[in-house]
MDAnalysis code that builds the backbone (N, CA, C; Angstrom):
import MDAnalysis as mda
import numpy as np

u = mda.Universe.empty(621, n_residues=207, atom_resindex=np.repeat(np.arange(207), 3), trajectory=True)
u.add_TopologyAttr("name", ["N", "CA", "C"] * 207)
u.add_TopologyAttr("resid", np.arange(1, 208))
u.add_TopologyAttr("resname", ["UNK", "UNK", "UNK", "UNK", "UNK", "UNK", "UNK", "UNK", "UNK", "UNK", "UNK", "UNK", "UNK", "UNK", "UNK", "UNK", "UNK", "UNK", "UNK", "UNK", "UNK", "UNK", "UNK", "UNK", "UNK", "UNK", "UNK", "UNK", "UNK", "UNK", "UNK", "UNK", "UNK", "UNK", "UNK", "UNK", "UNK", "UNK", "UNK", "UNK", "UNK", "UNK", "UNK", "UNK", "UNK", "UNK", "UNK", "UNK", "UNK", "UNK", "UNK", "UNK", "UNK", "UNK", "UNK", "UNK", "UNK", "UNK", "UNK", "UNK", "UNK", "UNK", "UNK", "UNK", "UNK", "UNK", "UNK", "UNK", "UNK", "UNK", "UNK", "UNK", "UNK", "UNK", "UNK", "UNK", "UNK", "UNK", "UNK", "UNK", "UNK", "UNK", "UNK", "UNK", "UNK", "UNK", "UNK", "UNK", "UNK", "UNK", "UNK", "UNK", "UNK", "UNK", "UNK", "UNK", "UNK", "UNK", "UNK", "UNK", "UNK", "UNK", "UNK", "UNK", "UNK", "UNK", "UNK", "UNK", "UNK", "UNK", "UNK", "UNK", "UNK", "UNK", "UNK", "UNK", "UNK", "UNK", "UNK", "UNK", "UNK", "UNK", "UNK", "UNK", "UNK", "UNK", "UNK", "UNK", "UNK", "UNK", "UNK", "UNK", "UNK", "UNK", "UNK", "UNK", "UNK", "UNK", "UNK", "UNK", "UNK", "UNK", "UNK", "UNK", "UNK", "UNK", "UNK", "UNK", "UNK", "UNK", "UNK", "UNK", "UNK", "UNK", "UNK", "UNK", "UNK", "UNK", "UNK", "UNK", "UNK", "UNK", "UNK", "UNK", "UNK", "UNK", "UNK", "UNK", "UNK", "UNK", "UNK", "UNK", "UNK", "UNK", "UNK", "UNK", "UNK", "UNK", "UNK", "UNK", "UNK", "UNK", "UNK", "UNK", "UNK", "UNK", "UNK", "UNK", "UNK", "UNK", "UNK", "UNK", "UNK", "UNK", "UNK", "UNK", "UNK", "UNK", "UNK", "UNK", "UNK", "UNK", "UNK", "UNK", "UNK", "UNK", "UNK"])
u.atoms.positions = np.array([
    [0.842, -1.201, 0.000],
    [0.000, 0.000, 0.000],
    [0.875, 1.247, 0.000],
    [0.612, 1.949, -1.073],
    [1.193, 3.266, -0.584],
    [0.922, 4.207, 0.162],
    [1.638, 5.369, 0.398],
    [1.394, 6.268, 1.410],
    [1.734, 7.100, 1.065],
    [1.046, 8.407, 1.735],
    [1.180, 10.177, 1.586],
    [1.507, 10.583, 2.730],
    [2.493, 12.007, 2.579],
    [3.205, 12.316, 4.080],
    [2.599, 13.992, 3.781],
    [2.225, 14.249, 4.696],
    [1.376, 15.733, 4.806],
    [2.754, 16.859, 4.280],
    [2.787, 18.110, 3.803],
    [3.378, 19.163, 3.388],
    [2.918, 20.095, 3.784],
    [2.080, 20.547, 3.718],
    [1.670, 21.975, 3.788],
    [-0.110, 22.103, 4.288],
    [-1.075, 22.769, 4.415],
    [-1.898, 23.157, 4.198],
    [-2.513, 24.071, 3.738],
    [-3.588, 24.577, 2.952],
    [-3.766, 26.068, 2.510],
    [-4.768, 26.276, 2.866],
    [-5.587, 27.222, 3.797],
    [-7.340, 27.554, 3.589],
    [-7.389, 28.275, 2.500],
    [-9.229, 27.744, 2.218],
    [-9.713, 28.319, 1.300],
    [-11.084, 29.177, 1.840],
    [-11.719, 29.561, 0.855],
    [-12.746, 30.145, 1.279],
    [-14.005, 29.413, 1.576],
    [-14.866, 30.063, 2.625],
    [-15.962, 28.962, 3.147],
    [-15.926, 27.646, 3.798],
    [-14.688, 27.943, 4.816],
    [-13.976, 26.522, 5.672],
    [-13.197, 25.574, 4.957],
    [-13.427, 25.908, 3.789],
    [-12.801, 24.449, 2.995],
    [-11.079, 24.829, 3.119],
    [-9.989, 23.777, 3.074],
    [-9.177, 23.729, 3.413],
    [-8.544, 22.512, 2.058],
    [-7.350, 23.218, 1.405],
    [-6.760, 22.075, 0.603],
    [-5.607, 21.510, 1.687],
    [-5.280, 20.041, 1.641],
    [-4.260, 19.029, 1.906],
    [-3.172, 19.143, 1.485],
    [-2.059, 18.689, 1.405],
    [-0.973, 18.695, 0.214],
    [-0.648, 17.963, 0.954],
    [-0.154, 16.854, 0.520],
    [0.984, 15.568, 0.604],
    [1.799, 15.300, -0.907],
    [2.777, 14.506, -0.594],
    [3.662, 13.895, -1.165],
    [3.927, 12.207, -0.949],
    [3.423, 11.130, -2.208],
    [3.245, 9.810, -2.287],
    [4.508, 9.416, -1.876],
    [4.978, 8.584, -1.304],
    [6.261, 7.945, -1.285],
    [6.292, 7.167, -2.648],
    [5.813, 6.534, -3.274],
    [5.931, 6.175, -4.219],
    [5.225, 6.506, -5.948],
    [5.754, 6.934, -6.745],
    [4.498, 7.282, -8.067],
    [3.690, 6.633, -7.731],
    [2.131, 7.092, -8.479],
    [1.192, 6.355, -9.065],
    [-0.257, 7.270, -8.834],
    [-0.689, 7.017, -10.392],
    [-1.977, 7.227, -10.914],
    [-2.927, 7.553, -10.190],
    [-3.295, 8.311, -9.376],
    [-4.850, 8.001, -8.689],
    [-5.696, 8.766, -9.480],
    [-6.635, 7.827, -9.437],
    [-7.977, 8.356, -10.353],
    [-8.585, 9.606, -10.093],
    [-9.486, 10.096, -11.494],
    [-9.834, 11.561, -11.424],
    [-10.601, 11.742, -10.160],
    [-11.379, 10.972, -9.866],
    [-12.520, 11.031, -8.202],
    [-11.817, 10.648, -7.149],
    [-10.922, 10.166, -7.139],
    [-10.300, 9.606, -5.874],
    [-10.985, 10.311, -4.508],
    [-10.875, 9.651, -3.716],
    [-11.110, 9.968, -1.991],
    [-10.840, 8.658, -1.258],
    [-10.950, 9.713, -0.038],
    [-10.749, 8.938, 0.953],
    [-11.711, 9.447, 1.968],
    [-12.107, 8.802, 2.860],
    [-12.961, 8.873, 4.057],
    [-12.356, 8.590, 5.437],
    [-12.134, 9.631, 5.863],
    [-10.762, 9.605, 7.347],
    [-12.154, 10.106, 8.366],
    [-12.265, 9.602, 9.568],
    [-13.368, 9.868, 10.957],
    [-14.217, 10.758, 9.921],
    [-14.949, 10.372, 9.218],
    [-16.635, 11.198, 8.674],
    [-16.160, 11.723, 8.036],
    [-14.846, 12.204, 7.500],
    [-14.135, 13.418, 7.170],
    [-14.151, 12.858, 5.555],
    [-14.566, 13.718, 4.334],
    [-14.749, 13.084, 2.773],
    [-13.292, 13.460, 2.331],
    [-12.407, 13.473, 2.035],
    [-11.192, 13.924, 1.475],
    [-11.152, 13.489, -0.253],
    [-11.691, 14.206, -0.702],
    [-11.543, 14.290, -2.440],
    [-9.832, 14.979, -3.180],
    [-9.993, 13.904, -4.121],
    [-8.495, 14.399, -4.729],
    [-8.932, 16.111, -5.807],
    [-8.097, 16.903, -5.370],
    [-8.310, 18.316, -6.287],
    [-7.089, 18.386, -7.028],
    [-6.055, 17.739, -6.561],
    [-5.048, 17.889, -8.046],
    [-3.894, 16.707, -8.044],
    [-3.191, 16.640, -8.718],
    [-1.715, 15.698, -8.817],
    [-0.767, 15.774, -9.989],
    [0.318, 16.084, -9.557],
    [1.289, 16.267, -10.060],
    [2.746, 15.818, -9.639],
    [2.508, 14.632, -10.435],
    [3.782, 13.495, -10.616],
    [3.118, 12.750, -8.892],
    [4.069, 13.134, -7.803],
    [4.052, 12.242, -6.360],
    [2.888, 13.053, -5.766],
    [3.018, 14.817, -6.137],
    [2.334, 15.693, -5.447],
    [1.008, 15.540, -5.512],
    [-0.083, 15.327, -4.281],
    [-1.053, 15.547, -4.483],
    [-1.798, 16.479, -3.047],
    [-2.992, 16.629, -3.662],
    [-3.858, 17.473, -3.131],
    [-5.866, 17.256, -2.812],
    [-5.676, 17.561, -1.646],
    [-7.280, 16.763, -1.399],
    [-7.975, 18.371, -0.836],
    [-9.387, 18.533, -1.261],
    [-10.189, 19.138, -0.790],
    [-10.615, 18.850, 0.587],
    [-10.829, 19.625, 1.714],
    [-11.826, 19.006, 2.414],
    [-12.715, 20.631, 3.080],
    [-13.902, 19.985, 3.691],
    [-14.535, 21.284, 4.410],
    [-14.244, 20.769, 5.732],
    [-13.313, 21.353, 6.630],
    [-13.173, 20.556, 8.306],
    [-12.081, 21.555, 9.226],
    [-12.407, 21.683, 10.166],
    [-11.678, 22.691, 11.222],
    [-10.884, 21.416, 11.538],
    [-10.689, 20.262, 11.326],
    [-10.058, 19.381, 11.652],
    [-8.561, 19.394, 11.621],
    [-7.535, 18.901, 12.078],
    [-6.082, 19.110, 11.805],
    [-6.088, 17.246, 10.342],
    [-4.964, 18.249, 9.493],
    [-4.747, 17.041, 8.648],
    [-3.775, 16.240, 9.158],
    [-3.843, 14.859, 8.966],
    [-2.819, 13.460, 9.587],
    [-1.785, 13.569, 8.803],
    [-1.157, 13.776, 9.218],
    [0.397, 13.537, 9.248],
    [0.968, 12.368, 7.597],
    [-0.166, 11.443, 8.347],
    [0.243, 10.318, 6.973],
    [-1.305, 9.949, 6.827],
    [-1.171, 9.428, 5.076],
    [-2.306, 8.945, 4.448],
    [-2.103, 7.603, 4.001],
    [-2.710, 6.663, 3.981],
    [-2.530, 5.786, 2.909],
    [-3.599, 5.491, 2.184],
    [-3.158, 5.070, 1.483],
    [-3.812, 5.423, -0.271],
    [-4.690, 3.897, -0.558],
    [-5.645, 3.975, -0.498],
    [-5.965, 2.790, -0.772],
    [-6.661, 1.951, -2.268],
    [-6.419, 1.118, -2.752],
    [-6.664, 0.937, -4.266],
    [-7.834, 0.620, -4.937],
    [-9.056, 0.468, -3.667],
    [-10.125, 0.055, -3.937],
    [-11.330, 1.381, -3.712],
    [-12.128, 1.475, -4.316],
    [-13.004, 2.803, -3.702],
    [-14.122, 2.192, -2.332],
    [-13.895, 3.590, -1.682],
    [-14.756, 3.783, -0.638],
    [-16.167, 2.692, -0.767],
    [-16.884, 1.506, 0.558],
    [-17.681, 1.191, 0.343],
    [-19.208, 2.116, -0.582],
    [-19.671, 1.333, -1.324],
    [-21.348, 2.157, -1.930],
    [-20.534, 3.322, -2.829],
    [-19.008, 3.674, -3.210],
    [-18.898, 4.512, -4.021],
    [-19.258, 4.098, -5.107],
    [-19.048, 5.133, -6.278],
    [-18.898, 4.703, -7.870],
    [-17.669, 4.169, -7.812],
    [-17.663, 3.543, -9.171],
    [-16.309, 3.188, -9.860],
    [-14.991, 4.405, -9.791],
    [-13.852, 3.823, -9.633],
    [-12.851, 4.623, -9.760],
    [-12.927, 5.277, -11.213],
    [-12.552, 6.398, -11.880],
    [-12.635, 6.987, -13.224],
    [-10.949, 7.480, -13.223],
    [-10.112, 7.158, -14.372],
    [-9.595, 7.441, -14.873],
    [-9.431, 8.009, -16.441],
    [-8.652, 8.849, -17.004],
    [-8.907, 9.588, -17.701],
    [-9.280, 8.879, -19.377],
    [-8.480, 7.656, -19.322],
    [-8.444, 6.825, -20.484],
    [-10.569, 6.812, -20.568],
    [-10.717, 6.503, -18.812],
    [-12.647, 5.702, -19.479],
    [-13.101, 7.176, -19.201],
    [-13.126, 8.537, -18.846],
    [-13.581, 9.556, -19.383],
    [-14.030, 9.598, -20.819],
    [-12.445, 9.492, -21.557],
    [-12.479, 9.783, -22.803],
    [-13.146, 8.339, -23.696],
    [-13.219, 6.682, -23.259],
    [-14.321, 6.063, -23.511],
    [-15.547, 6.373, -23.334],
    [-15.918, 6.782, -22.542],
    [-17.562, 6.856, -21.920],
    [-18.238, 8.260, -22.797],
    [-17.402, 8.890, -23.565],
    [-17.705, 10.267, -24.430],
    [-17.272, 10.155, -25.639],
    [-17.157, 9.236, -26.149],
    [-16.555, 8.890, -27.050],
    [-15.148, 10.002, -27.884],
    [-14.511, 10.383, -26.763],
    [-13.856, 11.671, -27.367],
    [-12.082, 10.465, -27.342],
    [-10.898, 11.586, -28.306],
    [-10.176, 10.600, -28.174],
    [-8.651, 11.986, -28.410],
    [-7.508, 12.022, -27.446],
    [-6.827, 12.913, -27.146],
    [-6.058, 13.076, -28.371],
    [-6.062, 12.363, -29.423],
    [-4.706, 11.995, -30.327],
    [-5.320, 13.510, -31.336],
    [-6.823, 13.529, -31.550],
    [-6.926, 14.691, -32.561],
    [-7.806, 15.684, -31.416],
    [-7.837, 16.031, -30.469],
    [-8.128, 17.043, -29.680],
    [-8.361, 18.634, -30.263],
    [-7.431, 18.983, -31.103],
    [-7.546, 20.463, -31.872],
    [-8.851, 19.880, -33.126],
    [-8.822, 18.916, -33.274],
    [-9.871, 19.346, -34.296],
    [-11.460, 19.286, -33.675],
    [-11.546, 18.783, -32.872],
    [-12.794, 18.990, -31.876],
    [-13.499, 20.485, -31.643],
    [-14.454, 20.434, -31.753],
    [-15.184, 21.640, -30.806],
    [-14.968, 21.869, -29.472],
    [-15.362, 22.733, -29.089],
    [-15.294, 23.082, -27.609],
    [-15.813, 21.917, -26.969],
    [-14.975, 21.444, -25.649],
    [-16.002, 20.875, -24.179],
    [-16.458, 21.899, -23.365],
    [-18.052, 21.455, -23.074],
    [-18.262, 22.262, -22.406],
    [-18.852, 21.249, -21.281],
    [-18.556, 21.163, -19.958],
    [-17.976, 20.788, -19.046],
    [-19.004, 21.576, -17.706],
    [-20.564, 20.269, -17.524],
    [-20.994, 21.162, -16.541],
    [-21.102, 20.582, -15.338],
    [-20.774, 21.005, -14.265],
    [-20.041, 20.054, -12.702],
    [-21.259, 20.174, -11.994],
    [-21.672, 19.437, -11.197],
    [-22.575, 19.332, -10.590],
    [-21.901, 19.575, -9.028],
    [-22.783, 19.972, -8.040],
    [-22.370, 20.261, -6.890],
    [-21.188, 18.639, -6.246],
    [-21.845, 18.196, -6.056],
    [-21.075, 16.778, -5.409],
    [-19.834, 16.587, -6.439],
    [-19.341, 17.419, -7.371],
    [-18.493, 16.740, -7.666],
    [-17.889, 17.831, -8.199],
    [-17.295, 18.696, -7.888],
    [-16.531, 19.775, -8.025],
    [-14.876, 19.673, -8.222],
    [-14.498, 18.809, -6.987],
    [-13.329, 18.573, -7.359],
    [-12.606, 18.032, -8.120],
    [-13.489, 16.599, -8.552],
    [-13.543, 16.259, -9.820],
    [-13.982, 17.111, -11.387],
    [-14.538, 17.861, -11.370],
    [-14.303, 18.932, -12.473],
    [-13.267, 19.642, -12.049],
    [-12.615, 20.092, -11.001],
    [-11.076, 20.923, -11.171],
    [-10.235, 19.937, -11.693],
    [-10.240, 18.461, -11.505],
    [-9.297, 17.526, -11.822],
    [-9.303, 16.965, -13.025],
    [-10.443, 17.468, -14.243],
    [-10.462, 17.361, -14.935],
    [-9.966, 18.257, -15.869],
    [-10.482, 19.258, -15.530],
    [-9.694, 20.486, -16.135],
    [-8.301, 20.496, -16.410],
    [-7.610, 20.163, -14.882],
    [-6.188, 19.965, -14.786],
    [-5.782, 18.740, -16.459],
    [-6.565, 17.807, -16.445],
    [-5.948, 16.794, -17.356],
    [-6.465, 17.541, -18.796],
    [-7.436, 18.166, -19.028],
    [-7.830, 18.332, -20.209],
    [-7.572, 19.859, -20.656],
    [-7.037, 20.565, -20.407],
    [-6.543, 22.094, -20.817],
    [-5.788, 22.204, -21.954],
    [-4.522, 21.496, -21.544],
    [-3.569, 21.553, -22.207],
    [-4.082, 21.345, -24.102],
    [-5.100, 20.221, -24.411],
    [-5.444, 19.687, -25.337],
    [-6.803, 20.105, -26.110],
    [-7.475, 20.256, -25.516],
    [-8.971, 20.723, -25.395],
    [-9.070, 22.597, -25.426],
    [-10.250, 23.120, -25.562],
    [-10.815, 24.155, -25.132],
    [-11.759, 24.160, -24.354],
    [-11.977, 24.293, -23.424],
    [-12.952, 23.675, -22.422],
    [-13.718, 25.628, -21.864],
    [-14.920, 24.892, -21.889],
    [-16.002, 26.105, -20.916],
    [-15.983, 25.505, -20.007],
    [-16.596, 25.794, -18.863],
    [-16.990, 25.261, -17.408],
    [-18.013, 25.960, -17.114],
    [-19.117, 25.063, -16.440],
    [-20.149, 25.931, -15.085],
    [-20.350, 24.768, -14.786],
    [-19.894, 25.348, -12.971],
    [-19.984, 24.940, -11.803],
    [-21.154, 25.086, -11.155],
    [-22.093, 23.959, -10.347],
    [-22.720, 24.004, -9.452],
    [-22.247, 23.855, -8.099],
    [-23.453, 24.558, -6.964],
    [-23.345, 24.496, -5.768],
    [-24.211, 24.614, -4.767],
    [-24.754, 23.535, -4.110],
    [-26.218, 23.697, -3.327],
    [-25.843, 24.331, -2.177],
    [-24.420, 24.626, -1.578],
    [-24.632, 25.674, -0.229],
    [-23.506, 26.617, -0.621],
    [-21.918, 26.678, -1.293],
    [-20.807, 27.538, -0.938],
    [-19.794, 27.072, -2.144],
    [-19.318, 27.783, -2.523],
    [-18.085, 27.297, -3.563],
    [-16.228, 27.687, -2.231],
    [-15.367, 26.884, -2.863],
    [-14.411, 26.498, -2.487],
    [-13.281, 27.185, -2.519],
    [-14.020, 29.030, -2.785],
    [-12.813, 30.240, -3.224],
    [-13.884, 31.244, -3.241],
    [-13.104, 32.257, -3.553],
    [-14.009, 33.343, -3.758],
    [-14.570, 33.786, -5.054],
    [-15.374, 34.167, -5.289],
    [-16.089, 34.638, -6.300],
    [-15.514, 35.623, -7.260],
    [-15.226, 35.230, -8.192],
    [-14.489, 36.437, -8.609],
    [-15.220, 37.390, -9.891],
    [-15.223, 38.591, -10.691],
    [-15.937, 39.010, -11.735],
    [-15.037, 38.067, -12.803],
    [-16.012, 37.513, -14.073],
    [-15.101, 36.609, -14.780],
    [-14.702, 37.877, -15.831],
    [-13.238, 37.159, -16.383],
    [-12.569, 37.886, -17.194],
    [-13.088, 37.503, -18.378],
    [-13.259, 36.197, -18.715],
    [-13.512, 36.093, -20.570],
    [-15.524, 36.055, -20.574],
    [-15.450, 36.545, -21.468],
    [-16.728, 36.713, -22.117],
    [-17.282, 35.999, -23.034],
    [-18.445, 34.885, -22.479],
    [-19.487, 33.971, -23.441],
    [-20.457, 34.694, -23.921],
    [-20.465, 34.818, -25.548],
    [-21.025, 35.560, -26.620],
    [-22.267, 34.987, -26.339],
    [-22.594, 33.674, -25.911],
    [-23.914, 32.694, -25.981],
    [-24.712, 33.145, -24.935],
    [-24.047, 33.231, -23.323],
    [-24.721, 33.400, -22.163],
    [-25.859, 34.459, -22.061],
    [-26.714, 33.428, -21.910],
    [-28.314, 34.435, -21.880],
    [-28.662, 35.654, -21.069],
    [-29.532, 36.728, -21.975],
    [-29.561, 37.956, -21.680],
    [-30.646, 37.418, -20.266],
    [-30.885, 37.126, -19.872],
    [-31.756, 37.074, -18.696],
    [-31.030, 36.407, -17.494],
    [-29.697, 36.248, -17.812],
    [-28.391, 35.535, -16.644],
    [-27.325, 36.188, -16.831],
    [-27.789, 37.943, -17.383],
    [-26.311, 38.809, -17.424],
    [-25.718, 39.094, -16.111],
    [-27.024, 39.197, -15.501],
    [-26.074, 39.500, -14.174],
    [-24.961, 38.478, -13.194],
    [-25.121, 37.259, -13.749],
    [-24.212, 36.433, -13.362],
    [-23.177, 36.195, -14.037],
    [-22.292, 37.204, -13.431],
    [-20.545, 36.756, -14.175],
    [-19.896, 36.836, -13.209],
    [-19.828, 35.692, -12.236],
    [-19.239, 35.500, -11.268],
    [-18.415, 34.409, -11.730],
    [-16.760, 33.874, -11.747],
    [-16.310, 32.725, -12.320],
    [-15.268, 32.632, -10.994],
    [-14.836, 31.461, -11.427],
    [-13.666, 30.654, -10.719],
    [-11.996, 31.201, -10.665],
    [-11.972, 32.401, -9.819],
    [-10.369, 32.586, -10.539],
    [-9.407, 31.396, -10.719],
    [-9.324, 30.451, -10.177],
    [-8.026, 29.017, -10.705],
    [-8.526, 29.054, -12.107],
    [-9.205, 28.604, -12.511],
    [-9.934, 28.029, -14.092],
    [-9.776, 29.271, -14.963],
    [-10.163, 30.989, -14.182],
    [-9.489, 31.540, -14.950],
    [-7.976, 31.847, -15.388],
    [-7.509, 31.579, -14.195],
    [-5.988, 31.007, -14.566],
    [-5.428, 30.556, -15.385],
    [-6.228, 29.010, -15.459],
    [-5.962, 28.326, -16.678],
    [-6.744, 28.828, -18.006],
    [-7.084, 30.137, -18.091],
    [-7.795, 30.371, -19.585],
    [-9.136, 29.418, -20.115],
    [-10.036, 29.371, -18.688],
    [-10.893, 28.356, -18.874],
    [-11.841, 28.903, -18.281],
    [-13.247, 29.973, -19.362],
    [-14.172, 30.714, -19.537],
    [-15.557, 29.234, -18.727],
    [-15.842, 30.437, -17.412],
    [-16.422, 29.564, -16.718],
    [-17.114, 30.320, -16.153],
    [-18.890, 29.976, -15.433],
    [-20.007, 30.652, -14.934],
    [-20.289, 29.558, -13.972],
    [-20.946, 30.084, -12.960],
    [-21.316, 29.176, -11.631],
    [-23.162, 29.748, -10.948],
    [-23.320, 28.175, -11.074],
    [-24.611, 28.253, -10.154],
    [-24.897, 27.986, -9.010],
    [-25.765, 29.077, -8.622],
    [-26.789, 28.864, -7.375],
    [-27.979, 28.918, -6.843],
    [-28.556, 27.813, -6.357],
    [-29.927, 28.245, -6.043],
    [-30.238, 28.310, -4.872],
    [-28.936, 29.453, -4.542],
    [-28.719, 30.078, -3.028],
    [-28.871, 31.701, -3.398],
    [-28.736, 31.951, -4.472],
    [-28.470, 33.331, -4.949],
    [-27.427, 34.050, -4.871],
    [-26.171, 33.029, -4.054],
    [-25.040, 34.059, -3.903],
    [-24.060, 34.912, -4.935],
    [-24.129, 35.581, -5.030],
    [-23.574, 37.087, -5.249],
    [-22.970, 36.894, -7.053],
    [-23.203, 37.213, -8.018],
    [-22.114, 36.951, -9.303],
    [-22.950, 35.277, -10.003],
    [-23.760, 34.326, -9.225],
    [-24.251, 33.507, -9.522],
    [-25.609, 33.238, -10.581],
    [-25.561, 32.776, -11.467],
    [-27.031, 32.294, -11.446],
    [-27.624, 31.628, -10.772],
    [-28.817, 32.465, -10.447],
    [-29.702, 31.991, -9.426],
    [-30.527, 30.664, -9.677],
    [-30.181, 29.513, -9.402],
    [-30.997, 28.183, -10.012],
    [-29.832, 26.987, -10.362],
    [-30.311, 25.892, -10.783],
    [-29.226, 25.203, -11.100],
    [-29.409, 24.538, -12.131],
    [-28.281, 23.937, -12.176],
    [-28.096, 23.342, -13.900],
    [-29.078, 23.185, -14.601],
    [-29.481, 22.347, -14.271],
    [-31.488, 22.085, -15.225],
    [-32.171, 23.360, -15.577],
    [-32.523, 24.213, -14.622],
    [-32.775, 25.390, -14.677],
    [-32.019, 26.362, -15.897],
    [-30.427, 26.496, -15.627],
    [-29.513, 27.423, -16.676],
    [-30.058, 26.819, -17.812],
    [-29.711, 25.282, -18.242],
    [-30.069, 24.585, -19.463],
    [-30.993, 25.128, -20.027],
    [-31.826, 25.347, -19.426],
    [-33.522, 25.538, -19.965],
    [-33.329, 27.143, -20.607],
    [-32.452, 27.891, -20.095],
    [-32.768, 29.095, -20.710],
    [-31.534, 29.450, -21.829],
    [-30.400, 28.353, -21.960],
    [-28.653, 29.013, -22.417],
    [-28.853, 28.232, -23.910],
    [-28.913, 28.799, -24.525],
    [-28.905, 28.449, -26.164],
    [-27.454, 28.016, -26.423],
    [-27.124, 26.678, -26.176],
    [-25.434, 26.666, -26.596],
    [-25.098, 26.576, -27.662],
    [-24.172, 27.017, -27.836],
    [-23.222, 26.967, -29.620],
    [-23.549, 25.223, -29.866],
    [-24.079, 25.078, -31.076],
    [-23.986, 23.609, -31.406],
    [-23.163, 23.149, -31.587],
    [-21.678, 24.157, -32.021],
    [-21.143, 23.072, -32.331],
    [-20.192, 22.708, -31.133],
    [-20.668, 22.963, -29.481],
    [-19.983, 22.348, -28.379],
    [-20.162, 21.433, -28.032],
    [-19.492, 20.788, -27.515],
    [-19.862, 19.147, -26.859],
    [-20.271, 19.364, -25.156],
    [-21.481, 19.069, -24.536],
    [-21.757, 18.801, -23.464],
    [-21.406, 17.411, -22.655],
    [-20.719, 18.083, -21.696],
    [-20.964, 16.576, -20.922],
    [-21.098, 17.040, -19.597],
    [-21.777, 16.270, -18.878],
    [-22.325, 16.538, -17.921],
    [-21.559, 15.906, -16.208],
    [-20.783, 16.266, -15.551],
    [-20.164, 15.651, -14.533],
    [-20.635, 16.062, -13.244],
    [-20.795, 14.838, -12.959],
    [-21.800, 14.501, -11.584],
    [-21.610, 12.982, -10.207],
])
């Protein structure tokens, strides 16, 4: 079994708190990964090479050491790696530029898994994003910098985006059917119903 040795911690906004460890040994962990430490959900939000990084919402102190385990959490889904992403969508990385846009819409429960997707698919892809959230997002709200020609005149007032994603040059809008601040008010089903998307984008839906 391998293992993770704690590094650092960072808060974020709205209690949530990223992890940082370092694997003693390489290896792959899948785009959803978690772990479940005392009640505590620990979702993977990034990895790079040994380095990784877990979301959590918890005033809790992080353990020292992790180990990594190869099977998912009892009653989870399947582990997802990036190869059965790109099966299950029939999309395929080798001609990526000739594709249309992904447009990439996250559902609350699974947020970190859309940052971890992003992370794998930027480089290759053009990707939109909107994020859902039934109580708080995981940063602050920021005014978004790039501008969707499509986004409906009756959801102008929501240009609230993700500064990381704008980071990565990845034109993104976020819902709520909390109303908080820069949001559309409602959620995914709801936006759908009113956002005329460019046809020629590809939806997929992550949840």
């Amino acid at each position: 079994m391998n293992c993770a040795q704690l590094q650092s911690t960072a808060p974020q906004a709205q209690g949530y708190v990223l992890w940082h460890y370092v694997m003693e040994h390489p290896q792959e962990l899948p785009l959803n990964y978690q772990l479940v430490i005392d009640d505590e959900v620990l979702q993977l939000f990034m990895q790079s090479g040994r380095n990784i990084s877990f979301l959590v919402q918890t005033d809790n102190n992080a353990p020292q050491t992790l180990e990594l385990h190869e099977k998912p959490p009892k009653n989870n889904q399947a582990w997802l790696f990036l190869e059965d992403f790109y099966a299950q969508n029939h999309l395929s990385p080798d001609n990526a530029s000739n594709h249309s846009t992904l447009c990439l819409w996250v559902s609350s429960s699974a947020l970190a898994l859309g940052f971890r997707l992003a992370q794998q698919l930027k480089s290759d892809w053009q990707l939109v994003m909107v994020l859902e959230s039934e109580t708080t997002f995981p940063f602050q709200v920021k005014p978004a910098k790039f501008i969707l020609d499509s986004w409906p005149e009756s959801a102008a007032h929501a240009i609230g985006a993700s500064p990381l994603l704008e980071d990565w040059r990845i034109p993104n809008r976020l819902c709520s059917p909390l109303g908080l601040p820069g949001c559309f008010e409602g959620n995914l089903t709801e936006l759908e119903a009113l956002w005329k998307i460019p046809a020629s984008w590809r939806v997929i839906k992550i949840s």
